[in-house]
C-alpha positions in Angstrom: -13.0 -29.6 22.8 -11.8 -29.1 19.6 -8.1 -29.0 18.5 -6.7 -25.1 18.2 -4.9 -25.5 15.1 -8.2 -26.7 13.6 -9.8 -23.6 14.4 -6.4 -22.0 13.0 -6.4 -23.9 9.6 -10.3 -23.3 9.5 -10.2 -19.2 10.0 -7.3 -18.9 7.4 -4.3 -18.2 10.1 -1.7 -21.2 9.3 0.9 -21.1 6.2 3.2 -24.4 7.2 4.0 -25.9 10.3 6.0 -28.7 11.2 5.9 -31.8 12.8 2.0 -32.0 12.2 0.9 -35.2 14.0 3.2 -34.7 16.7 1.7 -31.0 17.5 -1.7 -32.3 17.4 -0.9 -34.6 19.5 0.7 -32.2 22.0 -2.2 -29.8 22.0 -4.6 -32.5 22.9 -3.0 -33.5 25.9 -2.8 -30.2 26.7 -3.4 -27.3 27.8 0.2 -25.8 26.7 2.4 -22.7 26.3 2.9 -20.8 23.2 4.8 -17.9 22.0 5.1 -15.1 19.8 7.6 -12.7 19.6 7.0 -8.7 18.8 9.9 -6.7 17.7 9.9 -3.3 19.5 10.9 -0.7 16.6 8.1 1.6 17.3 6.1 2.4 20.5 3.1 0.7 18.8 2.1 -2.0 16.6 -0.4 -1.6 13.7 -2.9 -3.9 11.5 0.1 -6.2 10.1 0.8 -7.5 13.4 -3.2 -8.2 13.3 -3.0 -12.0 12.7 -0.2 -13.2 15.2 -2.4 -10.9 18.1 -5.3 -13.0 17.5 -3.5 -16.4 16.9 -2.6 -15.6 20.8 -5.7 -14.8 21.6 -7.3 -17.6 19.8 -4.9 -20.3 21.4 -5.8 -18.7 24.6 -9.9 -18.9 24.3 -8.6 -22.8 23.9 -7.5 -23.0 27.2 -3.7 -23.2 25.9 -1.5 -20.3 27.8 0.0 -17.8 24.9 3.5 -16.1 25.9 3.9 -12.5 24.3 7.6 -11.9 24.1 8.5 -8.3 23.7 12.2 -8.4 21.5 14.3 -5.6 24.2 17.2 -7.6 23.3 17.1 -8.7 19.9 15.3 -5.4 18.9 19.2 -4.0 20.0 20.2 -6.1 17.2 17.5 -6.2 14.2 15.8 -8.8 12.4 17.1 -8.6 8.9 13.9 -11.2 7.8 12.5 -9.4 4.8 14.3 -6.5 4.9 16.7 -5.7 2.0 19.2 -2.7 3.6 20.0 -3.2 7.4 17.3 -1.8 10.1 18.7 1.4 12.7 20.4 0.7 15.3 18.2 1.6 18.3 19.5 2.9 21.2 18.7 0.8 24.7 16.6 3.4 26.1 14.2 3.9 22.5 13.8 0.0 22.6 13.1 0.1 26.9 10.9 2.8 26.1 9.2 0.6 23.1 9.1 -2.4 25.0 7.1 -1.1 27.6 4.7 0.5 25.1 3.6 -2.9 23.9 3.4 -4.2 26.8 0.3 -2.1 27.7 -0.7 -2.4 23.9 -0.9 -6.0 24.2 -2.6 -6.1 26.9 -6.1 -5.3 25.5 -6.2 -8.2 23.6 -4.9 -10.8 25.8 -6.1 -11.8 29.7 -2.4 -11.5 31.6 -4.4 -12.2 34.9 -3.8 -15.4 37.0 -0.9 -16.5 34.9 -3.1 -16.9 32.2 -1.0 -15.7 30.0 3.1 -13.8 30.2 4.2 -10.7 28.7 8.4 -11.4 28.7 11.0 -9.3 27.8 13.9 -11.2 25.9 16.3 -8.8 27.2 16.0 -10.7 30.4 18.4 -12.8 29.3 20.4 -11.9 25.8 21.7 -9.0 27.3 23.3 -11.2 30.5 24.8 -13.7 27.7 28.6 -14.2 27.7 29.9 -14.4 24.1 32.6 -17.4 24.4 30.5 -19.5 26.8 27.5 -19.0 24.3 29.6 -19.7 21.6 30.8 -23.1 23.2 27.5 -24.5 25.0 25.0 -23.3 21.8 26.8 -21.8 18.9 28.3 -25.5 18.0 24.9 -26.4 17.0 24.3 -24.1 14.5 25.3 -24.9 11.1 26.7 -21.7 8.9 25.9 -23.6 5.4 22.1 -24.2 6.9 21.9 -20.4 7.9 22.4 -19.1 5.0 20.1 -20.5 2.9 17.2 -19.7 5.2 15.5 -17.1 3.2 16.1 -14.4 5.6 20.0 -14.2 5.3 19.6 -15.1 1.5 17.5 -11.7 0.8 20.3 -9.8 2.1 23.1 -11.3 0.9 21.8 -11.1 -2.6 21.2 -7.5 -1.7 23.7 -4.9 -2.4 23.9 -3.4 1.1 25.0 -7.2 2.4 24.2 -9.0 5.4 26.4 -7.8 8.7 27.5 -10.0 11.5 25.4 -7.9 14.0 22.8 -9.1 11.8 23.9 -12.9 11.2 23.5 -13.4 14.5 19.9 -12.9 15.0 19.0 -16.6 14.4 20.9 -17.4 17.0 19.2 -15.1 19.5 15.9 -15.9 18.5 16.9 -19.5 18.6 18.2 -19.4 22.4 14.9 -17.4 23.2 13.1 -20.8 22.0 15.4 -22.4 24.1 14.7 -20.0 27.4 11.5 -20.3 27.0 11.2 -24.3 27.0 13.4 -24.0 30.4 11.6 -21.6 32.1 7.9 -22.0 31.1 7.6 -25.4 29.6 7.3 -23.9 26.2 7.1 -25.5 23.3 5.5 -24.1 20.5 6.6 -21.1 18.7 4.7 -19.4 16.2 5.2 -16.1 13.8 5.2 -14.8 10.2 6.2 -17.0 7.1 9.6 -15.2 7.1 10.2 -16.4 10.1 10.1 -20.1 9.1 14.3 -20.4 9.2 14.4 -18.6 12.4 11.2 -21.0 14.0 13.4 -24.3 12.6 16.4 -22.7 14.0 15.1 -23.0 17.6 13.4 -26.4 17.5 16.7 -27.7 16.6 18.3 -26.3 19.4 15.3 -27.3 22.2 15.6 -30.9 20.5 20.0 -30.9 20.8 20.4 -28.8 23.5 17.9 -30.4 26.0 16.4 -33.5 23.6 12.7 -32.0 24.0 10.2 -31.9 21.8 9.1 -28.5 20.1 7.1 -27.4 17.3 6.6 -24.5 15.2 3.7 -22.9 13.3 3.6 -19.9 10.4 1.1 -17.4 9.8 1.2 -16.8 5.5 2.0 -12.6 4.6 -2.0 -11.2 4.7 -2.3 -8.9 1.4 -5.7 -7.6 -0.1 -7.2 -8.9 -3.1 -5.2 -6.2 -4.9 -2.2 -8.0 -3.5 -1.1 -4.7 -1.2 0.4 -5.1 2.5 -1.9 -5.2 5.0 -2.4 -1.7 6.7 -1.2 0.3 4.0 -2.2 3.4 2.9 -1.7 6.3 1.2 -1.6 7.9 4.5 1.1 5.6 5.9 0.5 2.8 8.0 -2.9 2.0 10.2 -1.5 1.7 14.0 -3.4 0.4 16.8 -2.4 3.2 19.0 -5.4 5.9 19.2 -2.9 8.5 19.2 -1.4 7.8 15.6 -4.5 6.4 13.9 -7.8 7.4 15.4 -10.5 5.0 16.2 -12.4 6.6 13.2 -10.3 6.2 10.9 -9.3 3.1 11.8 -13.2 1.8 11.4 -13.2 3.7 8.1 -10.1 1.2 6.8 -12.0 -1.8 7.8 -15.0 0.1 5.6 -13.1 0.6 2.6 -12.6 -2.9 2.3 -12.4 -5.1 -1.2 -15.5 -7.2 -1.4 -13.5 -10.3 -2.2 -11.8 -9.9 0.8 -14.6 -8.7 3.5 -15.0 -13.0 4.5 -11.8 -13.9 4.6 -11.2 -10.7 6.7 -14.3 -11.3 9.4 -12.4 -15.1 9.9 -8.7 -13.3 10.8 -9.8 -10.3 12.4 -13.1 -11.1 14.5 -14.1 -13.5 16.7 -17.6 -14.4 15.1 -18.3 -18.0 14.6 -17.1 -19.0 11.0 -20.9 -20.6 10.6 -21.7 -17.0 10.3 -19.6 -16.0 8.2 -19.5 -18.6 5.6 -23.0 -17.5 4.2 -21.5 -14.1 3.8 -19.1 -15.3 0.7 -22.6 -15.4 -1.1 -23.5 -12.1 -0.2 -22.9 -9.2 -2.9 -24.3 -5.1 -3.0 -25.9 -3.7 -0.3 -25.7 -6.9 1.5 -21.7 -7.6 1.3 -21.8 -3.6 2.3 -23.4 -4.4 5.6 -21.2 -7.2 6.3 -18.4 -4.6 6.0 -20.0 -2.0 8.3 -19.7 -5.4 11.1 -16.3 -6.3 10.6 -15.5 -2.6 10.7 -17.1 -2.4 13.8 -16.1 -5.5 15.5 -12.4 -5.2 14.9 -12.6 -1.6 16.0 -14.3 -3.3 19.5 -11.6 -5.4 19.5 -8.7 -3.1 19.4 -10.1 0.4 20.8 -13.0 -1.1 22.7 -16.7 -1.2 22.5 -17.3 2.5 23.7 -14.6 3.4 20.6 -16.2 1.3 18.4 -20.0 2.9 19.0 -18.9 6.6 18.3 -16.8 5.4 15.5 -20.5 3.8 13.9 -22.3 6.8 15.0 -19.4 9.1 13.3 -20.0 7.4 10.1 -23.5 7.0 10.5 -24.0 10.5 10.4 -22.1 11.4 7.3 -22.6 8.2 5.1 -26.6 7.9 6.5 -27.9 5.1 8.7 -27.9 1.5 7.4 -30.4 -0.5 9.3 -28.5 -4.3 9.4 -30.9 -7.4 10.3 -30.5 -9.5 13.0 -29.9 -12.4 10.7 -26.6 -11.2 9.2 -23.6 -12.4 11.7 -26.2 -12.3 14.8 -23.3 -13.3 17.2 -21.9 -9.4 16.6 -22.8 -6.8 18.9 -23.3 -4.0 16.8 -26.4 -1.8 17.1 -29.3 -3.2 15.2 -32.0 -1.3 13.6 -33.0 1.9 14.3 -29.5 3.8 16.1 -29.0 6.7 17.2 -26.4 8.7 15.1 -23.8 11.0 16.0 -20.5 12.4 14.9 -18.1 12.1 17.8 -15.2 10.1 15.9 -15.2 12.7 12.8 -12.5 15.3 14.0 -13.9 18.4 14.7 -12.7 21.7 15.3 -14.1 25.4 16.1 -14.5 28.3 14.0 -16.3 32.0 14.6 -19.1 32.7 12.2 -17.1 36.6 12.4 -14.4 35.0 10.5 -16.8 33.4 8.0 -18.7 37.1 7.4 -15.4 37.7 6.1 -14.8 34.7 3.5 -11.6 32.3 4.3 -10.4 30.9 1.1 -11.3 26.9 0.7 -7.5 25.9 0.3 -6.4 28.1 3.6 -9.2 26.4 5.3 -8.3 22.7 3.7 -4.8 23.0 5.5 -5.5 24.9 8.8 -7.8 21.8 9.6 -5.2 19.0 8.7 -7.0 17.9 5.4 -3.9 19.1 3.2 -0.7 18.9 4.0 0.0 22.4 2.4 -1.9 25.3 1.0 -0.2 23.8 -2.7 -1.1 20.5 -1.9 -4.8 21.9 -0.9 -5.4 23.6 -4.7 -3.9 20.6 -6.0 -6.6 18.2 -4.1 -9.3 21.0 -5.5 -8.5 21.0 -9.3 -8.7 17.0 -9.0 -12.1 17.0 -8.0 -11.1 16.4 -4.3 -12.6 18.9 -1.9 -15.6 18.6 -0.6 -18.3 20.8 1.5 -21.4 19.4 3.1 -21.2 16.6 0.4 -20.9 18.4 -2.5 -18.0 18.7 -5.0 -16.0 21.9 -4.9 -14.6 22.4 -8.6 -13.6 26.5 -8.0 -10.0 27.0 -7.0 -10.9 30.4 -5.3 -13.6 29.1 -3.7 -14.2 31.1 -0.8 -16.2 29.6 2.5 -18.5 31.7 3.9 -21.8 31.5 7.0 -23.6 30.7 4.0 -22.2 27.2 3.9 -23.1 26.7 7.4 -25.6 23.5 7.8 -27.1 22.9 10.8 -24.7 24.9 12.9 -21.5 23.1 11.2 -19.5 23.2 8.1 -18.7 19.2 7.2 -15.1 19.3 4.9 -14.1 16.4 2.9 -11.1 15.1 1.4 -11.5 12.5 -1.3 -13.5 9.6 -0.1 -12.3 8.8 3.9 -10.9 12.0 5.3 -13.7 14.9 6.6 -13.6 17.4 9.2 -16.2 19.3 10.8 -16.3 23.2 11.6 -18.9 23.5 14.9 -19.5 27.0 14.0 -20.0 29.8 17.4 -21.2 32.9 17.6 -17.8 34.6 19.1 
């Protein structure tokens, strides 16, 4: 069986890690216990907290046993890690009410069955902690002039806003939740985001002086796109992996829109396809490249929404971009429909409309925000004198364009807002 952090190194996942021969030699005589921690700000994650998902889920198709740990107690304090101005404080009941959110969000990704993996809650512990005898058993092994150099504190105290105590102490949190975890589970391996290297450190020194054991850390590097913006950032705001906030459709259609220097590199995080598929695929270009993109749009949408999700999301698209037939060839291992599909539009957002209220003429900008496509009837004329608005496929350049039944096609009125967002009116006869 191969090594994990081969398969790590090999699909683009690892920035730096540290004691390199030692952790190899740890994993082999494995298998062993990892963890990752997820800071509960929000009741959901979204695309930037992709990678560390799938490192789990990688570690655990090696056999290893991954440890999600949900932050209920340091998310009462805030990571100031790549944040310049200090987070909001959250109340305990928001970051309860979080907590258990990812829980269940977690849970698609990762088998929690038959110990096979553990979702803990950090507040287990930090908020049972006495201040002095924490101070006196684990604070004595924490150096001040090492903290703040650690590129977390430095940030902020360059910052204007400053670095508070509540703050300064987060280290030391995540440090003891190393340490917790090493007690309680046999855990020795941490892993997170490349600003969390100080904070990784941090802990491995206080497994190895608290209780002289061995630990390790690993760090994922920042994933931008070629055009060096964040992951999961749009226009629109960020792309979450709750259903609720960004739809399965439009979730496919950001894995669509893709750059095509980034659609490999992207298939190696993000899907589990064999990477001796999808080496051949930094050769492919056009059409080609285009149909690699419609497989990693539909295999991370599998992955996150699952595989029913991921088919209507296709079809959606398949029946307003037109069917693209992909050959069995091109990343065979993926289970998307191959040649001839069946289209349909189930993932566009839809919405009725009377064809009595279209014998009377609704004005194209009244219409653009009653269906969610403009955020105003202002913003609406502004989308329409750029070039923006679009019916059944075809520019609308009028300002007082009115819609009427005769822009009905097929028994629906297909809207379009720049390149991603449509709507579509199911016209009835009320």
């Amino acid at each position: 069986m191969s090594n994990v952090i081969d398969v790590l190194e090999e699909r683009g996942f690892i920035d730096n890690k540290t004691h390199d021969q030692e952790l190899r030699e740890h994993i082999n005589n494995g298998p062993v216990t990892c963890y990752i921690g997820f800071d509960p700000t929000a009741s959901s994650l979204h695309i930037g907290s992709l990678v560390p998902i799938m490192a789990l889920a990688h570690m655990q198709r090696n056999g290893h046993r991954p440890i999600a740990l949900v932050g209920g107690g340091t998310g009462l304090v805030g990571d100031p890690s790549g944040k310049t101005e200090m987070r909001k404080i959250l109340t305990i009941e928001d970051v309860n009410h979080n907590a258990e959110a990812l829980k269940k969000q977690l849970s698609r990704f990762i088998d929690f069955g038959a110990d096979k993996a553990l979702l803990v809650n950090n507040a287990d512990w930090l908020t049972r902690i006495e201040y002095i005898p924490f101070l006196r058993d684990y604070g004595r092994h924490f150096s001040v002039n090492r903290m703040i150099k650690a590129e977390s504190y430095r940030m902020r105290l360059e910052s204007e806003e400053g670095l508070s105590f509540i703050e300064f102490n987060y280290m030391l949190l995540q440090a003891y939740d190393f340490l917790e975890l090493y007690r309680r589970y046999e855990c020795r391996i941490q892993m997170g985001g490349s600003d969390q290297w100080g904070n990784i450190v941090a802990g491995i020194d206080l497994v190895r002086k608290a209780d002289q054991g061995a630990a390790f850390g690993l760090t994922f590097p920042l994933i931008t796109t070629s055009s060096g913006a964040k992951m999961g950032k749009t226009a629109a705001g960020a792309v979450w992996l709750d259903a609720e906030r960004t739809s399965p459709y439009d979730f496919y259609q950001y894995w669509i829109n893709t750059d095509d220097k980034d659609v490999a590199r992207f298939l190696a995080l993000y899907t589990f396809l064999p990477m001796a598929e999808i080496h051949p695929v930094y050769q492919l270009e056009g059409a080609d490249l285009n149909l690699a993109k419609t497989i990693l749009a539909f295999e991370t949408t599998q992955i996150v929404h699952g595989q029913t999700a991921a088919l209507e999301a296709y079809k959606a698209a398949t029946s307003v971009f037109g069917a693209r037939k992909i050959p069995a060839s091109l990343l065979p291992a993926s289970t998307i429909p191959r040649g001839d599909s069946v289209a349909g539009d189930l993932g566009v957002p839809s919405s009725d409309i009377a064809v009595s209220e279209l014998s009377v003429g609704i004005p194209l900008f009244k219409l653009f925000h009653k269906v969610g496509l403009a955020n105003s009837g202002g913003a609406a004329r502004r989308l329409i004198s750029q070039g923006g608005a679009y019916i059944n496929g075809s520019r609308i350049e009028t300002m007082d364009y009115t819609v009427t039944a005769d822009d009905i096609d097929d028994g629906t009125i297909m809207l379009r807002s720049g390149k991603k967002k449509y709507h579509k009116l199911v016209v009835n006869d009320r």
